[in-house]
Each structure stands twice: as structure tokens, then as C-alpha cells.
N, C-alpha and C positions, 0 to 999 in steps of 0.2 A: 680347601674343601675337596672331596670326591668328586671322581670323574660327571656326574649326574649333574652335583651343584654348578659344578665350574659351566656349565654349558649355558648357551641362551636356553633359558625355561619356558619358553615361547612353547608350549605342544599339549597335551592329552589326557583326557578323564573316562569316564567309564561309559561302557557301551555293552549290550545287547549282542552276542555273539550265534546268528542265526542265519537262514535265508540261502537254499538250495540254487546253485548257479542256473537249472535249464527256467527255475521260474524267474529268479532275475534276470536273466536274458532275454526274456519275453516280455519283461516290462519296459527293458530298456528302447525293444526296439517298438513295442507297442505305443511311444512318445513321437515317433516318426520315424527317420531312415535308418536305425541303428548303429549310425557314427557313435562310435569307442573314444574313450579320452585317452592319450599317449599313452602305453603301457598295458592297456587294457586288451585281453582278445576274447571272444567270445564268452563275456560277461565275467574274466577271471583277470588280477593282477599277474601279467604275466614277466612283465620287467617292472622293478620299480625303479629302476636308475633311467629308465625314458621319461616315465611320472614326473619323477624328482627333477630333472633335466627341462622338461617341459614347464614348470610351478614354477622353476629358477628365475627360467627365460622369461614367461610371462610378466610377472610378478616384476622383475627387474625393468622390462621394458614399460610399463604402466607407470610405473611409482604406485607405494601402497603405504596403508600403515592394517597394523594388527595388533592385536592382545593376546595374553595367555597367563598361567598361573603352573604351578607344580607343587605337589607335597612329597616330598620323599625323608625315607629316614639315612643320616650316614652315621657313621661311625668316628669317632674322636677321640683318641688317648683310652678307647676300649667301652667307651663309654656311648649307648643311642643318642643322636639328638635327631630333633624331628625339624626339619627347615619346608618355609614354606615361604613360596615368591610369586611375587605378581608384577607383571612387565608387559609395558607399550613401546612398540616399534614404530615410525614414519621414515621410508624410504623415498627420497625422489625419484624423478624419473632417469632411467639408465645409474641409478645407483651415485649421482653426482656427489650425494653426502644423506647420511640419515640420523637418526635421531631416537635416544629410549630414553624410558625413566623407569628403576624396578624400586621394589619393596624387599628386602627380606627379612622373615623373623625365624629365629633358631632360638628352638626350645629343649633347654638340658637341662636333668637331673638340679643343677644346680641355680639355676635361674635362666635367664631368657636373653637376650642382644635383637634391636631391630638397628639394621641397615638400609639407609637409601642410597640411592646411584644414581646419576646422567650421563650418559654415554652423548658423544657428537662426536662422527667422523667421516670419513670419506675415502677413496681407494687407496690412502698412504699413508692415512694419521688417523689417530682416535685419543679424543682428550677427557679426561672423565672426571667427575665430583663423585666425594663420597661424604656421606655425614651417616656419622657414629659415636653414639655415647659424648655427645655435645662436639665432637672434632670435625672440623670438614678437612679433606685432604684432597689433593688433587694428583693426577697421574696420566701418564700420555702410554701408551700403544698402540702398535701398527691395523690398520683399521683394517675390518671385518671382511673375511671372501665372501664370494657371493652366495656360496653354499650357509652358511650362517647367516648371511642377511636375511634369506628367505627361508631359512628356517629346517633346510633338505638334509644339512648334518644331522640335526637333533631327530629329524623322520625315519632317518636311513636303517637303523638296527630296528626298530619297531616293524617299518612296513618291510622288512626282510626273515621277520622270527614267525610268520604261519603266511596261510592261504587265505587269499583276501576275495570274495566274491562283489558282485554288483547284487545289492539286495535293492534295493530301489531306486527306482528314477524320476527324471518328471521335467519341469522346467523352469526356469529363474520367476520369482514375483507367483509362484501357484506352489496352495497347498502349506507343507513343511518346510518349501523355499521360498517362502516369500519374503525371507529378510533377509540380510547381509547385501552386501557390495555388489552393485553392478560389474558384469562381468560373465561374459561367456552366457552362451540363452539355455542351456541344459544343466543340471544336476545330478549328478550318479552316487549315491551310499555304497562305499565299497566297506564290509564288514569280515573282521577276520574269523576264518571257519577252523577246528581240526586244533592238534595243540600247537604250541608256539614251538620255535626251535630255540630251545633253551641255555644254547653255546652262545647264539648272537643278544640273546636276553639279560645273559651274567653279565656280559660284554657293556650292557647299555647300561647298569643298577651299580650303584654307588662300589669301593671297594671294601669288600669283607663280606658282602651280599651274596647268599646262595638260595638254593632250590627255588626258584623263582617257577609260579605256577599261576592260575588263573587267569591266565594271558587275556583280554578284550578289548578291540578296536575296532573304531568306525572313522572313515575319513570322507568327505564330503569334499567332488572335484566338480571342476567343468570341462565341456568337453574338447579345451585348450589346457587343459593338465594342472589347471590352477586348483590348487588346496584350500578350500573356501572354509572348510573345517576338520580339526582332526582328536579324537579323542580318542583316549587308553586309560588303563587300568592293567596291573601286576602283583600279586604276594609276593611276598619273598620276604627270608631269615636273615638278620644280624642282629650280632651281641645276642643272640641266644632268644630275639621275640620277634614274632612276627609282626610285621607293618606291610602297608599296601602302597604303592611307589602310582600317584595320579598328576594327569599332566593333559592341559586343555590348550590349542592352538585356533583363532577365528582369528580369521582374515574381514577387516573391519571396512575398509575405501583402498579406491582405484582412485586412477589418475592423479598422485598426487604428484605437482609439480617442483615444489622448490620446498626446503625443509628449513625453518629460522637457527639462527647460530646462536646461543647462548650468551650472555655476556660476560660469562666464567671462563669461557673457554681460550681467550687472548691468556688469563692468568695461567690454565691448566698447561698451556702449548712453553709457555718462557721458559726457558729455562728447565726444562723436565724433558730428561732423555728419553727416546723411544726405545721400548720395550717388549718383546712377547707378542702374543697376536691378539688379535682383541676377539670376546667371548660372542 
């Protein structure tokens, strides 16, 4: 599959591209002393690799688990298919070993394929199930960096392709934050303004993917750099029609401590050489 699919699909759906920095600024520090989350300087993204850095570290030291989904179109023997995936991540704490199960279904011209996965591994193994069109089959690769645990691979050309401002703030458990995971006591909306940088955008969208347009993101952090939510939206051409490339990332629980081992995975590990890095 193309660069997009092959990724954890763990990220981004569509958002409201709005919100003047001197007013979020003002909001932000109107919540109290105007503490910026890593990356942030007066109320603009101004590193995302400190962000990213920051979510890694958190995130890892916690133990979490998360969800997400993605639609994008790739391309195959010339031909669009539309794929769409749905996947749960539980990481322990310090990354000891974690845990997914996705969904995908690919719909082409010619009929359709759903695939399930379990992913279980840990910093030097990853053992995997797959069931398809009645087969299950098993496979080992080298297990996941930490940048793909927490999901800052798949972040990284997004929150690099525009200008991201703090359009709103506030605080965990009040208001539009009052849900998701404990963690961090402030919330900041950082919302991308201005057009995307379109080199790093081709870069993130399937192979054969061009004029990629309508760029829109919102990510939702705290003020220890954790990514509590993050949503996108993009057009863009292949095979000659346009399709819209969406992808949703929530951050669901903290603290998770130990993650269960499957009882497939003794069978996926025997005997099955390691391979490639795991997604």
C-alpha cells in the first residue's frame, strides 16, 4: 500500500480553519499565568519538533491508550481505491510493550476486501495476526519507535505544512474540555491559519497524489505538550478524481500500567523470522 496507508492511521479529521493569534493570546493567558505548552510562543506553533518531543515523552512516561480512523484514496494498478481504518493503541508505561487492533476496508472498482490486525510488541519484537478473506496468518517485526508509538511520525508533515495559532484555551473538565483523559490541567486549540506548504503535504498523501489543497487542522494539547486531540482534512487529485484525505487522532487514558499479551502471540513469535520495522 502507499506511503499514507502503510502508516499507523492513528490521526486527523476536519476542522474550522480560523482564529487571529493577538485574540488567542489573550485567551490563553486570560485562563491564568499564560504558561505556553512546548513549542508554543506567544500563542503561535513555533517548533513543532519541541511539541512532538514533548507528547513523545509525556505520553511514554504515563502509559496511554488512544484511537483513531483515516479515509484516504491510493492508487493501485492505476486504478482509485478508497481505504478506510479504524485502530486502538494501549501503550504501558515507559513503552514496556503495547498493544493495537485495526480494521481495514478497501473499496475498488471491482469489489471490496476488509482486513483485521493485532499488533503486540515491545522495544525489539512485534508479533502480529492478520485475518483475511477467511485466512489468518501470522508475522513478527521489529517493534515500533517511540515516534510511532505516540503517534509524532504520522503528526510531523501535517503540523509542518501551515501556521498553526492558539485559537482557544481553557481548562481540563470545563466547557468543550470536559472529556477525554486526565492529564495536564490546561487545554490550548491550536488551529492551522494561512495555506499549507504543499511540498511537505504531497510528501504526507498517498503515491500518485497531487495538487493537494484545502489544508485544515486543529490539535488539541496540554500544557506539558500532550496531544489530547488532533484533527485534519486535505483535497487532492489521483487517477484523474478528486477525493478528500481525513484522519482523527484522541488520546483516550493515562496511566496505563501493564498491557495483556495475547495468546496468539507465543504462535506469531515461533518460528517467524524478524522483519522490517513495525508500522
Amino acid at each position: 500500500m502507499a506511503r499514507a496507508s502503510r502508516r499507523w492511521v492513528l490521526a486527523l479529521a476536519i476542522a474550522m480553519a480560523v482564529a487571529p493569534a493577538t485574540g488567542s493570546l489573550t485567551a490563553a493567558q486570560g485562563q491564568g499565568d499564560g504558561t505556553e505548552p512546548p513549542g508554543v510562543v506567544d500563542g503561535e506553533l513555533d517548533s513543532p519538533s519541541s511539541l512532538l518531543r514533548a507528547h513523545t515523552s509525556a505520553l511514554l512516561a504515563d502509559g496511554f491508550s488512544a484511537n483513531g480512523a483515516v479515509d484516504v484514496t491510493i492508487r493501485r494498478q492505476g486504478v482509485p481505491v478508497d481505504v478506510e481504518r479504524t485502530a486502538d493503541r494501549t501503550v504501558s508505561v515507559d513503552a514496556a510493550s503495547y498493544r493495537q487492533s485495526q480494521r481495514t476496508v478497501a473499496q475498488a472498482p471491482v469489489g471490496s476486501t476488509t482486513r483485521e490486525e493485532e499488533f503486540w510488541g515491545n522495544d525489539s519484537v512485534e508479533g502480529r495476526r492478520t485475518v483475511e478473506n477467511d485466512r489468518t496468518s501470522y508475522d513478527v517485526r521489529k517493534g515500533k519507535t517511540d515516534g510511532r508509538l505516540s503517534a509524532a511520525a504520522l503528526m510531523r508533515p501535517y503540523l509542518r505544512s501551515a501556521t498553526y495559532v492558539v485559537s482557544d484555551a481553557g481548562y481540563a473538565g470545563v466547557g468543550r474540555y470536559s472529556g477525554g483523559p486526565v492529564g495536564g490541567e490546561r487545554r490550548y486549540t491550536l488551529t492551522a491559519t494561512g495555506p499549507g506548504d504543499t511540498t511537505r503535504l504531497v510528501n504526507a498523501l498517498p503515491d500518485g497524489a497531487s495538487d493537494p489543497r484545502n489544508f485544515e487542522a486543529t490539535v488539541v494539547v496540554d500544557e506539558d505538550g500532550r496531544v489530547h486531540e488532533f484533527d485534519a482534512s486535505v483535497d487532492y487529485t489521483i487517477s484523474g478524481v478528486d477525493r478528500t484525505h481525513t484522519l482523527s487522532f484522541d488520546l483516550r487514558e493515562l496511566d496505563v500500567s501493564s498491557v495483556g499479551r495475547p495468546s496468539w502471540v507465543d504462535e506469531a513469535l515461533s518460528g517467524a523470522e524478524t522483519t522490517g520495522a513495525g508500522r
